[in-house]
Each structure stands twice: as C-alpha cells, then as structure tokens.
N, C-alpha and C positions, 0 to 999 in steps of 0.2 A: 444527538444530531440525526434527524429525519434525511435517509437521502433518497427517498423515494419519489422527489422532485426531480433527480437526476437519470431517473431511467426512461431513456430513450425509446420510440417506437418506429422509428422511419423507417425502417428496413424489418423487414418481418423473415424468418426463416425460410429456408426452401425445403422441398419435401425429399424424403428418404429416395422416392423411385425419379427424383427432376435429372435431365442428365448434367451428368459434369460440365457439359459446353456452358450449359445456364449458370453454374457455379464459379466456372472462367473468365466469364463476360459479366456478373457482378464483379468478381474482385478487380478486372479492371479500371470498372466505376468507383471503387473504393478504393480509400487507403485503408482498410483493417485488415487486420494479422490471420484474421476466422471469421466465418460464418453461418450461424446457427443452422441447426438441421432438425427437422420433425419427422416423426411419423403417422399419420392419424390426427395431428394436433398438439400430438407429445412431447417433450422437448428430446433429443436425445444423442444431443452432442453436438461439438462443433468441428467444420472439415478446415483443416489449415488450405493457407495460401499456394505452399510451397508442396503439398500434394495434390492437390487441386492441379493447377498445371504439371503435374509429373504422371496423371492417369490418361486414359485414351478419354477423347471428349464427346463420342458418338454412347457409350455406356452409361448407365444411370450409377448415382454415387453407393445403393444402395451394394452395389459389385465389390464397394470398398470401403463397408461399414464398418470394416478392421479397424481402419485406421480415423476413427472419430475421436474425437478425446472429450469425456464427459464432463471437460469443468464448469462450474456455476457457483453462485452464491444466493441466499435467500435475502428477501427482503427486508429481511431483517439483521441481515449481518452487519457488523460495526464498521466501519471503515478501512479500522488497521486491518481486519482481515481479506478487507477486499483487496485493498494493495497487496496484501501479501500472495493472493489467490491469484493478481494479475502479474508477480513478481514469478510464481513458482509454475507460471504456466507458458510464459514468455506470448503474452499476448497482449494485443490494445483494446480487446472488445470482451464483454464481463457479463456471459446470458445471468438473468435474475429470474430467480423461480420463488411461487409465494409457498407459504406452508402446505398445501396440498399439492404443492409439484407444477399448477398452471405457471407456462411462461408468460413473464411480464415485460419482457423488454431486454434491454441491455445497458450497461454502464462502458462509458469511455475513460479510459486508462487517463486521459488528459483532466476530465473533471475531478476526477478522484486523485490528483498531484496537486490539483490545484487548494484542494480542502488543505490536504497536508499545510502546505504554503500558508491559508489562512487562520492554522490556529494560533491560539497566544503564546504557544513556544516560539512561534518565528515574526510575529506580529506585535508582542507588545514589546514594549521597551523593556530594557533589564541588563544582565551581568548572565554570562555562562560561567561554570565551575566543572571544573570535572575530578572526582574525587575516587578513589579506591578504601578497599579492607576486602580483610578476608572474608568469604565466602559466609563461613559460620556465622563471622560476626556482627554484619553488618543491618541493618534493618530501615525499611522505608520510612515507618512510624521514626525511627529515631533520627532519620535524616531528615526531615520536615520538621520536628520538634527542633532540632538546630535552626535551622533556617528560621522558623517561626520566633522565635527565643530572641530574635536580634532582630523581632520587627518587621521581618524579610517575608514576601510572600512568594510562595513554587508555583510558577507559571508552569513546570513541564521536569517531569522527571524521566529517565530510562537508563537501563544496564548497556553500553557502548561495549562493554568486552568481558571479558572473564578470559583469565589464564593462570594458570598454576594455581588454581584457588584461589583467585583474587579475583574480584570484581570491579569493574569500573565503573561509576554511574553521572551522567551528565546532567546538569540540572542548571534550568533556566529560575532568576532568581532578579524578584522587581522589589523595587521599595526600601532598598535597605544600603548599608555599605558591605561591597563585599568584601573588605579587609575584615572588618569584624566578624563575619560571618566564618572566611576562611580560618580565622583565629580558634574561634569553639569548633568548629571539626577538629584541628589540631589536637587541643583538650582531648576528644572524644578518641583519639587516636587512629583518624582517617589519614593519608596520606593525599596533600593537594597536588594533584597534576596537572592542572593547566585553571588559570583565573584569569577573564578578561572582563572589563568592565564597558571592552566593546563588542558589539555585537559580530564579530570577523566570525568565531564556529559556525555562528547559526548563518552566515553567509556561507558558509562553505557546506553545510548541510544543504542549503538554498540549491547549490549548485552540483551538490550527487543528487539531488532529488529530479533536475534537469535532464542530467547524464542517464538518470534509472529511466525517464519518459523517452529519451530518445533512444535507446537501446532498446525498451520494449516496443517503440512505436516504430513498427516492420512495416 
C-alpha cells in the first residue's frame, strides 16, 4: 500500500528561533495536537499544543528546545506502524521524513483510520472467529491451513490477547461455512471463543477505531 499520496504539505514547519507567539497564533488556526519544528531546514521535532501556550510568547521556541519530541515516521513505513507511532505519541499530526532524513510533509491521524476502515478485514463480507491455544502450540501456517481446508479464505488475521500462555487470535474468514471451519479447529485442539457469521466484532472494532481517532484527535 503506497501512502505517500497521503502526505500533506499545507502547513510547512516553523523555525527553531520563530517566537512562541507565532507558534500560538498557528495552533489557533489549527486543530492539530503539534507542529513541526526546523532548524536550518532540518526536521527536528515537534512542539505540542499544550506547551506552546504554557511558555512566555515574547521568547523564541528555541528557549524550550527541551521539550520537542522527535517523533516521525519514513516514507516508507507501513501503515500499522504509523498508527502505532500516532497511538504511542498521542498525536493527530505524523512529520514524514524520506531515507535521508529530508522532511516531506505530514500524515493526518484521520487518513490513516480511515485506511484501517478500508481494508478487507472490515470491508469484505465474511464470519469472525476468535479462537485460542497455547502459546507453544499454535501456529499461523496451521491456522490458514484450517481455514483453507474447508474452502475458507483469511481476509485478516491477528493475536487479540495472550494471557497465562494462551494466545487468542481473531480472524476474519470469507467464502466458507463457519460451522465447519469451527469443527476442524476443534479436531486441531484450538478452543472456540466467540463465532459469528455476523459481522457485529468487526463493528465493534469499527467503533474502538472511532474512539482511538477521537481521543488522539486533541
């Protein structure tokens, strides 16, 4: 997936020595959570909102280069880790920087929900399963061979939990009957925790995915 159609240029960084007032009187004009910061042309962090208005405004930001937070993602990062880089940063706005470090832009926490949304785990039709085994025993290769075995194809796999050495794994699951499908995990000595043949999870995933944008979106 190319999402270097999704990086943004409208807003360009301000500079290390601009004062904080300028940095003020954007995030007014904005709703994002940070805004990129340069030196020389450099990328080298971004200043949050809520220190932004907590400095004197007559001083340049460079006074409070302490508190920059250097998060970014390259151009080439896959998606899940940009969510994740936008989840562990608590931020709406995602600087992109190319292999030699030139900034490219930024990515919006909203376009990057929205991909989520559109793959064929939450998009095609199917059956969720959510099945466990222990930790040792269980394997992806073997879980797909299930599913495949009865005709079934894996729109979307992932590990939902692990505890006490058990793993949980949810898998979205087109083209087949899920009775029969749940039957050979049985065999396989998976334990079935939850089988719908309506899509209600992957609505309810829909709707923490909502919850995760409006929480990061400050």
């Amino acid at each position: 997936m190319n999402l270097t159609q999704y990086i943004i240029n409208d807003i360009k960084p301000l500079g290390i020595k601009d004062s904080v007032r300028e940095f003020q009187v954007m995030f007014n004009q904005l709703t994002y959570s940070h805004i990129p910061v340069n030196n020389d042309g450099v990328y080298i962090g971004c200043i949050s909102e809520t220190d932004a208005h907590c400095f004197e405004s007559d001083k340049s930001i460079e006074e409070f280069k302490y508190s920059l937070e250097g998060f970014f993602v390259r151009d080439t990062t896959v998606w899940l880790d940009i969510l994740e880089a936008f989840a562990q940063n608590s931020t709406n706005i995602m600087p992109v920087l190319s292999g030699n470090n030139q900034y490219l832009g930024y990515y919006e926490l909203n376009d990057i929900i929205n991909l989520f949304n559109e793959t064929p785990f939450f998009a095609e039709p199917g059956a969720i399963l959510i099945v466990e085994k222990g930790l040792a025993d269980y394997s992806f290769s073997e879980i797909s061979q299930i599913v495949e075995s009865n005709n079934g194809k894996l729109l979307g796999s992932f590990i939902s939990k692990i505890e006490n050495d058990v793993a949980q794994v949810t898998l979205k699951i087109g083209n087949t009957s899920l009775n029969d499908v749940m039957q050979t995990f049985r065999r396989y000595s998976y334990n079935i925790v939850s089988g719908s043949e309506e899509d209600s999870f992957t609505e309810n995933l829909k709707e923490r995915s909502e919850y995760l944008k409006k929480y990061l979106n400050i």
